[in-house]
N, CA, C and O atoms as CSV, one atom per row, in Angstrom:
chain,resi,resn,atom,element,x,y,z
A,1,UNK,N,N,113.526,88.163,106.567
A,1,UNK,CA,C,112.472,89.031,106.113
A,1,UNK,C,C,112.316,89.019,104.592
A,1,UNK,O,O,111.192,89.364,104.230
A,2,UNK,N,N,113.249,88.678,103.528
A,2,UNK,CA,C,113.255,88.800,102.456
A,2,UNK,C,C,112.276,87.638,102.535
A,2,UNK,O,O,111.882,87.063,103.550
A,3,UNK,N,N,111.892,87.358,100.991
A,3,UNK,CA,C,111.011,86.319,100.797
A,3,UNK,C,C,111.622,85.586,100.326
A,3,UNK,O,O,112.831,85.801,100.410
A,4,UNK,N,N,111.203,84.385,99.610
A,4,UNK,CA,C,111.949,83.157,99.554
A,4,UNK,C,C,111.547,83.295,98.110
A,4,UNK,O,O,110.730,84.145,97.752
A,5,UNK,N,N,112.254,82.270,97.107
A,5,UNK,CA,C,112.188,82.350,95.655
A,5,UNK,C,C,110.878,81.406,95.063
A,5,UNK,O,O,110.840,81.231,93.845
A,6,UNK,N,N,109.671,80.722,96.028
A,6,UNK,CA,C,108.748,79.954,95.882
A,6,UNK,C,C,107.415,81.751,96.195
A,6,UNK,O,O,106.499,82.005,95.412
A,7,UNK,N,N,107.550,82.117,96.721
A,7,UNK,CA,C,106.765,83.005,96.715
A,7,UNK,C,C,106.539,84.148,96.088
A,7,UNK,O,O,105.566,84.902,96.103
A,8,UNK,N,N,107.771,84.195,95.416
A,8,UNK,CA,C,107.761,85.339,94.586
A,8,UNK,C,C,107.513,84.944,93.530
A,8,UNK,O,O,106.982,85.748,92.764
A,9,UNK,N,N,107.830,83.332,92.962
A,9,UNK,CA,C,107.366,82.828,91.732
A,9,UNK,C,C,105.616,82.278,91.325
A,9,UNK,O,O,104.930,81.991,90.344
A,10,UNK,N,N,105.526,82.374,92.748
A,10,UNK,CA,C,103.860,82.604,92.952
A,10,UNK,C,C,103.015,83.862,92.650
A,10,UNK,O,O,102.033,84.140,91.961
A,11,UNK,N,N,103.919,84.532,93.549
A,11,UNK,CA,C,103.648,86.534,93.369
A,11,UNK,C,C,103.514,87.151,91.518
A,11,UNK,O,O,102.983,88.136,91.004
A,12,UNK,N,N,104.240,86.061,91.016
A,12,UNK,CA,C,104.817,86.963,89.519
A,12,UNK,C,C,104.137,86.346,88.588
A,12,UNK,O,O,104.067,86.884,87.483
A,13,UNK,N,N,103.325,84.774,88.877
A,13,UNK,CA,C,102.735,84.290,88.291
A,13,UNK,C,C,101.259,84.670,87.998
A,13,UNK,O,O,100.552,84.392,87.029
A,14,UNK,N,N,101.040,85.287,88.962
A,14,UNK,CA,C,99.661,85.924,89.954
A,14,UNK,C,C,99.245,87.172,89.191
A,14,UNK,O,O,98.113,87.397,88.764
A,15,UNK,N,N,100.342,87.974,89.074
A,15,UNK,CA,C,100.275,89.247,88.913
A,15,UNK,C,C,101.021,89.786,87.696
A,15,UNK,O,O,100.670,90.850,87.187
A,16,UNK,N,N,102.106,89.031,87.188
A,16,UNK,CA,C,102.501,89.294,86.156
A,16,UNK,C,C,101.441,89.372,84.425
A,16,UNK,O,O,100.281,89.193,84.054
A,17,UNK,N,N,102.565,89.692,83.939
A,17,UNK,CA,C,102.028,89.737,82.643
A,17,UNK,C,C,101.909,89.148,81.457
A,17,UNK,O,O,101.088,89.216,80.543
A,18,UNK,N,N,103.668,88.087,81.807
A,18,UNK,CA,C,104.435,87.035,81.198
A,18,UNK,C,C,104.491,86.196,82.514
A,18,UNK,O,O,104.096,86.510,83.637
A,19,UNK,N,N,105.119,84.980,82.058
A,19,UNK,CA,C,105.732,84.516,83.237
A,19,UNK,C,C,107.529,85.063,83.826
A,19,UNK,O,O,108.151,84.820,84.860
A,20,UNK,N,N,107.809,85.735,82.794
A,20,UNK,CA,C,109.263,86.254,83.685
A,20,UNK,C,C,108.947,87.513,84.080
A,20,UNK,O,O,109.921,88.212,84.360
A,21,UNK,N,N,107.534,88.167,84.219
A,21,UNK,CA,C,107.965,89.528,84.475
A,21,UNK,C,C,107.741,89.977,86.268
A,21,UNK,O,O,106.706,89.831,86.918
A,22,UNK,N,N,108.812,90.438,86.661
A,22,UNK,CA,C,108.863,90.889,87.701
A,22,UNK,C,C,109.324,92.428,88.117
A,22,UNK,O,O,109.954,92.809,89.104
A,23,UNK,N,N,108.763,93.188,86.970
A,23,UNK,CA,C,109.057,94.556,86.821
A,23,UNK,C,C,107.235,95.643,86.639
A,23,UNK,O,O,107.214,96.866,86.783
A,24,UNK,N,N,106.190,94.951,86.376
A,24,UNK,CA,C,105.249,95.494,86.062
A,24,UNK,C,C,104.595,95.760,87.695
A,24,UNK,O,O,104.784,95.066,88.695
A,25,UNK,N,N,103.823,96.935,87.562
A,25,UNK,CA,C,103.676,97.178,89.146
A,25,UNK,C,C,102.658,96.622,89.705
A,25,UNK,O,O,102.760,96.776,90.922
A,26,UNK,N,N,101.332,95.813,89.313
A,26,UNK,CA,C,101.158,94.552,90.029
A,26,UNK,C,C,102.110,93.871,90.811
A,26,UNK,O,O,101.899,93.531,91.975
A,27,UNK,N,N,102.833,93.730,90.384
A,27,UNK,CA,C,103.858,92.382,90.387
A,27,UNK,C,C,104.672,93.384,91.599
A,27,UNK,O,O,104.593,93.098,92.793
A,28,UNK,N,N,105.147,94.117,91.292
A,28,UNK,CA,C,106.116,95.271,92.740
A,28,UNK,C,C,105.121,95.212,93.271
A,28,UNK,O,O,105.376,94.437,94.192
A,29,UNK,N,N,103.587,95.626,93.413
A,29,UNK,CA,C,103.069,95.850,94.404
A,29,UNK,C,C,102.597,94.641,95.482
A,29,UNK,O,O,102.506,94.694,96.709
A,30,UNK,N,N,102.352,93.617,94.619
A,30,UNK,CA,C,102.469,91.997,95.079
A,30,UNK,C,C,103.622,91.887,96.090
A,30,UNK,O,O,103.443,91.636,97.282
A,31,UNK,N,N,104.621,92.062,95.613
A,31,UNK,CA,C,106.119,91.895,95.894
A,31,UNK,C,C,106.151,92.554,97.835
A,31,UNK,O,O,106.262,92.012,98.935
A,32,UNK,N,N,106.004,93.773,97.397
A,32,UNK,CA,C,106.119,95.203,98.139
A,32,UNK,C,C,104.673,94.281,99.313
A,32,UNK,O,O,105.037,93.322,99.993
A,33,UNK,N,N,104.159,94.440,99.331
A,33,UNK,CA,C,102.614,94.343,100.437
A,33,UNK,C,C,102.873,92.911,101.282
A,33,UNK,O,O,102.688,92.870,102.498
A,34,UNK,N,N,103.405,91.523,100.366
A,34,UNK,CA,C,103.686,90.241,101.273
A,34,UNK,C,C,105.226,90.723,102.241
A,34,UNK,O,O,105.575,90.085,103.235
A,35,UNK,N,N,106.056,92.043,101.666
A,35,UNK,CA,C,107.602,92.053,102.407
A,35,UNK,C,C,107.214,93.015,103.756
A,35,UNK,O,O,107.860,93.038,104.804
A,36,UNK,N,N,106.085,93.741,103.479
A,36,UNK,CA,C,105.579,94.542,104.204
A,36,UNK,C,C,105.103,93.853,105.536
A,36,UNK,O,O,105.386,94.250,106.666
A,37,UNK,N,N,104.348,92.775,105.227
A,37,UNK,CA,C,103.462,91.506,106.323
A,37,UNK,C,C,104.452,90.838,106.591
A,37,UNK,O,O,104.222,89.867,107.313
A,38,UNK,N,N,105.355,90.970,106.319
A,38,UNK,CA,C,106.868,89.449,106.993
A,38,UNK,C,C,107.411,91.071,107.872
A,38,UNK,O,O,107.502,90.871,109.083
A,39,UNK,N,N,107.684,92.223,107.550
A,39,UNK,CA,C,108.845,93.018,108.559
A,39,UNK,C,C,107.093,93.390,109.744
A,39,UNK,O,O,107.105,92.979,110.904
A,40,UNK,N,N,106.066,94.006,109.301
A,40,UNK,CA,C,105.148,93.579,110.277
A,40,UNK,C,C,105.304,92.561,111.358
A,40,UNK,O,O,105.576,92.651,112.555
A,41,UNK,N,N,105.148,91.953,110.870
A,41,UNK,CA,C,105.228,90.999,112.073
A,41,UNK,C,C,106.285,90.215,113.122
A,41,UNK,O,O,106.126,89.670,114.215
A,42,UNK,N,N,108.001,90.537,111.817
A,42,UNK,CA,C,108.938,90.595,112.502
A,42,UNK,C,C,109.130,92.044,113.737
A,42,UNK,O,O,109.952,91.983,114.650
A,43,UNK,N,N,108.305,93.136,113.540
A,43,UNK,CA,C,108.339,94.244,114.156
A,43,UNK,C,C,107.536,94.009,115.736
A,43,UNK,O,O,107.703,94.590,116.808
A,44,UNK,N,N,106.718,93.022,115.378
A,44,UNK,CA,C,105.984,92.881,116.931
A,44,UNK,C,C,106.697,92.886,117.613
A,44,UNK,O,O,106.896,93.793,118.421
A,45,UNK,N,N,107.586,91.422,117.461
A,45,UNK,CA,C,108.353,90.535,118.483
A,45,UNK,C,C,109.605,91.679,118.789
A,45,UNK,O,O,109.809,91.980,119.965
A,46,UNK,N,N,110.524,92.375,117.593
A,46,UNK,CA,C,111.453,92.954,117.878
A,46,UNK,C,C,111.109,94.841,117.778
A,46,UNK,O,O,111.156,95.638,116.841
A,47,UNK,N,N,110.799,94.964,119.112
A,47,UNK,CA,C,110.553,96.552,118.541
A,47,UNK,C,C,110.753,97.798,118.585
A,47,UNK,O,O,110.003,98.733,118.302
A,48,UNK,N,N,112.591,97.756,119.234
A,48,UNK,CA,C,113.466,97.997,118.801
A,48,UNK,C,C,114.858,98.277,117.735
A,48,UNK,O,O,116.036,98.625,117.812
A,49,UNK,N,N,113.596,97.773,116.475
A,49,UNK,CA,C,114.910,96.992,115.870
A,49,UNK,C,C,114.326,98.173,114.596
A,49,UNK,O,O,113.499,98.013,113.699
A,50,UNK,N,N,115.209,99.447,115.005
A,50,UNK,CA,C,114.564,100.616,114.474
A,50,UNK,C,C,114.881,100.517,112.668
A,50,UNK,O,O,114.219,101.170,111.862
A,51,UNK,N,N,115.867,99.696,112.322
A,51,UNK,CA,C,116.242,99.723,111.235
A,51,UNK,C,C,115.662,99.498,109.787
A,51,UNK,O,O,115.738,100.065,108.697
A,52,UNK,N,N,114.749,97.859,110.574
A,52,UNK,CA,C,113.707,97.373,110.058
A,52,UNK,C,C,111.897,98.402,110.046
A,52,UNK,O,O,110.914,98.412,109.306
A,53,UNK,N,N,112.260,99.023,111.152
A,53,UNK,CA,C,111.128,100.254,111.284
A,53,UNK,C,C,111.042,101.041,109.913
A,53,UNK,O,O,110.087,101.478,109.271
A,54,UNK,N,N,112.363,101.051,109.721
A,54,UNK,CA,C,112.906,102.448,108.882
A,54,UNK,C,C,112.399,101.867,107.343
A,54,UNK,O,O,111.662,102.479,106.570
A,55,UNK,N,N,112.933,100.673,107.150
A,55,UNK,CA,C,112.444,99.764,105.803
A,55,UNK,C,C,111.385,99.528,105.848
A,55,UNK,O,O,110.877,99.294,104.751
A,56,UNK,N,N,110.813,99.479,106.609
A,56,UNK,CA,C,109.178,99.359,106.363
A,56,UNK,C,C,108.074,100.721,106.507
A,56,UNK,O,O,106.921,100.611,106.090
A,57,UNK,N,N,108.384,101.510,106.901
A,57,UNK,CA,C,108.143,102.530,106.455
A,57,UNK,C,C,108.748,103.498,105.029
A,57,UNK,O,O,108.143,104.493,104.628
A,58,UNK,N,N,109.903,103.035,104.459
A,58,UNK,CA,C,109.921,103.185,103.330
A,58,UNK,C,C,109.242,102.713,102.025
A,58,UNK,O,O,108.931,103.375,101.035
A,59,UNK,N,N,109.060,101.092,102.340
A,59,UNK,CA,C,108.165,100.203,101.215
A,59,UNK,C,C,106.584,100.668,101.880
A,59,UNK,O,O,105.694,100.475,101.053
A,60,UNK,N,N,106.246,101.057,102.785
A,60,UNK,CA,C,104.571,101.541,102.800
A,60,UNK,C,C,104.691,102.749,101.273
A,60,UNK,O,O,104.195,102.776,100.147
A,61,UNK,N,N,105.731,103.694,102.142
A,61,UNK,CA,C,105.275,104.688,101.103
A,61,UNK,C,C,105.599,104.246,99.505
A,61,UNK,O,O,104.640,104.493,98.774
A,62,UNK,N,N,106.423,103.814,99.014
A,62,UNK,CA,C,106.388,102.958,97.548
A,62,UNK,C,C,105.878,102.734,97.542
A,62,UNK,O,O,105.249,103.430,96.745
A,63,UNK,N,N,104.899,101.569,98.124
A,63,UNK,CA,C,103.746,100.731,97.789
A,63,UNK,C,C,102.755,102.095,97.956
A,63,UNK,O,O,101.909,102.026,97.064
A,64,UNK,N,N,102.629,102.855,98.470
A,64,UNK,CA,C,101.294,103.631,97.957
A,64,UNK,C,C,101.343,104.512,96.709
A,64,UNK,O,O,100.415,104.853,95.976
A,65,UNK,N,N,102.910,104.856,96.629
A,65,UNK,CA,C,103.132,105.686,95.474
A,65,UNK,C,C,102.620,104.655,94.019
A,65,UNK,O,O,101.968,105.026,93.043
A,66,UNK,N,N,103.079,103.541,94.260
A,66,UNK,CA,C,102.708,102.535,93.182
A,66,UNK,C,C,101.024,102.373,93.024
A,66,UNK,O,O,100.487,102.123,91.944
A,67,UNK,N,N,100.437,102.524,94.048
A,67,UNK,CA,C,98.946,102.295,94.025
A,67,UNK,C,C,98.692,102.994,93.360
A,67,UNK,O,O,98.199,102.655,92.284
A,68,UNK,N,N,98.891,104.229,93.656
A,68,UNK,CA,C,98.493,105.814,93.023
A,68,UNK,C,C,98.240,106.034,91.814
A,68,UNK,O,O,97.386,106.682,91.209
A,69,UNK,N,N,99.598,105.039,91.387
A,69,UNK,CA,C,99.858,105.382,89.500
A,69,UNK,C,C,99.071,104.480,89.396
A,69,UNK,O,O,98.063,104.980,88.897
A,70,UNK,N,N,98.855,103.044,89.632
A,70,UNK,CA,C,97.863,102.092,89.273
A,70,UNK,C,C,96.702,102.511,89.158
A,70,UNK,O,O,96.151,102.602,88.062
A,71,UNK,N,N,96.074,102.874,90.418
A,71,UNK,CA,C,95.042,103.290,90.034
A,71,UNK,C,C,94.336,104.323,88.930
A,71,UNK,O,O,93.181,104.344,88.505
A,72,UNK,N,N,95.599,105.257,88.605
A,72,UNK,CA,C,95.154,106.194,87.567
A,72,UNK,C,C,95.416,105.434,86.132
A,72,UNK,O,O,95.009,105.727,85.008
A,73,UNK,N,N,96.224,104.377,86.570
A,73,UNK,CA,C,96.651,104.083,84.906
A,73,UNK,C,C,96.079,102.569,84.289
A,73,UNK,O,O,95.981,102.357,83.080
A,74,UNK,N,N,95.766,101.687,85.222
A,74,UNK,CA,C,95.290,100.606,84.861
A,74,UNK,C,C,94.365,100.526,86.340
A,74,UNK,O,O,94.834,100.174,87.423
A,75,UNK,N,N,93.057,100.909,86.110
A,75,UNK,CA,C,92.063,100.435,87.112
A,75,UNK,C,C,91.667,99.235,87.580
A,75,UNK,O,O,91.052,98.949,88.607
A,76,UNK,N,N,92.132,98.499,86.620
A,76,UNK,CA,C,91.672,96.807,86.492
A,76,UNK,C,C,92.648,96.052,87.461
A,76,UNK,O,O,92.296,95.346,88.406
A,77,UNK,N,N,93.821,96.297,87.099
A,77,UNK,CA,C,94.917,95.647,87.948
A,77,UNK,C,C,94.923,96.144,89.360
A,77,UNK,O,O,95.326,95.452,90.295
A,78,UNK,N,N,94.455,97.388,89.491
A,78,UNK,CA,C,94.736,98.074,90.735
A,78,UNK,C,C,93.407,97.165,91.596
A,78,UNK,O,O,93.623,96.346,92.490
A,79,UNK,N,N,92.169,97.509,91.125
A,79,UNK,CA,C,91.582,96.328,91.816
A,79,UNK,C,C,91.561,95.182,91.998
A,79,UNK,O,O,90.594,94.740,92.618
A,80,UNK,N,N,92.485,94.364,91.589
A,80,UNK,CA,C,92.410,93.374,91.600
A,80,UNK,C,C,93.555,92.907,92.711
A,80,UNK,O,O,93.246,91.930,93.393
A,81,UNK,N,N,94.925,93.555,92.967
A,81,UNK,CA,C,95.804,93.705,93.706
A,81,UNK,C,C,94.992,94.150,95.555
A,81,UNK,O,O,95.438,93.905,96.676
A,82,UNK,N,N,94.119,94.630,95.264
A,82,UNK,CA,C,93.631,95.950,95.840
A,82,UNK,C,C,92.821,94.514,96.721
A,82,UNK,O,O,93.080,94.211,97.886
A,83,UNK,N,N,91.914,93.852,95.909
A,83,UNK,CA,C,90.958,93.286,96.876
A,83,UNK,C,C,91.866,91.160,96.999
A,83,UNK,O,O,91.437,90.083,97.413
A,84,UNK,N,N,92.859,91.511,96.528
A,84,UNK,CA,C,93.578,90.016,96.655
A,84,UNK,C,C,94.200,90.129,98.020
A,84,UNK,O,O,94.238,89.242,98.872
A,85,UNK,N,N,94.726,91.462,98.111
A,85,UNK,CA,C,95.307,91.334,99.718
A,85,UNK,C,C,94.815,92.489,100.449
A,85,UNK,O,O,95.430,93.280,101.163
A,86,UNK,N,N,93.518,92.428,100.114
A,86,UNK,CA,C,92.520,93.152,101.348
A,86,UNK,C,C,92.862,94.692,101.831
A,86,UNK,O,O,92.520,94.917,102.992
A,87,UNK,N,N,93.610,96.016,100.984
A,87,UNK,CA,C,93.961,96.496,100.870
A,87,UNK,C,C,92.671,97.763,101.365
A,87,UNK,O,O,91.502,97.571,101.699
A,88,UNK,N,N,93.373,98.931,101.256
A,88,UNK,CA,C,91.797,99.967,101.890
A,88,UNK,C,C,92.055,100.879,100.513
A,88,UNK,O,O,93.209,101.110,100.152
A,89,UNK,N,N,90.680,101.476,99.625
A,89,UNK,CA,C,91.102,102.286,98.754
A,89,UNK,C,C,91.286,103.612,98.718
A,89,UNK,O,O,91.725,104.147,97.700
């Protein structure tokens, strides 16, 4: 479920600010929304597997708490995150 180190260097390139930054919340929210679509869909097949339930319902709510501030604090980035992975506002 984690992601692999080719996608995140995609994710940070995408969304970052530098090329090393993987701390600006584009970049978490990038991060956060593709880990979200890998335990998704690991959740179909296994759906029982309450643990992974539990982690992915934790990164929803981060990832919205992160939207939140985005959107109040940099509008630009937030849309842009917002309509790259088809997000609802």
């Amino acid at each position: 479920m984690v992601l692999d180190k080719e996608m995140k260097k995609k994710l940070i390139e995408e969304f970052g600010l530098h090329p090393d930054d993987s701390g600006s919340l584009g970049v978490q929210v990038a991060l956060l929304t593709e880990n979200i679509r890998r335990l998704t869909n690991h959740l179909k097949e296994n759906h029982n597997d309450f643990a992974s339930k539990r982690g992915l319902l934790t990164q929803v709510a981060r990832r919205r708490y992160f939207l939140k501030y985005l959107a109040k604090h940099d509008p630009e980035r937030y849309k842009l995150v917002r309509e790259r992975f088809g997000l609802k506002g």
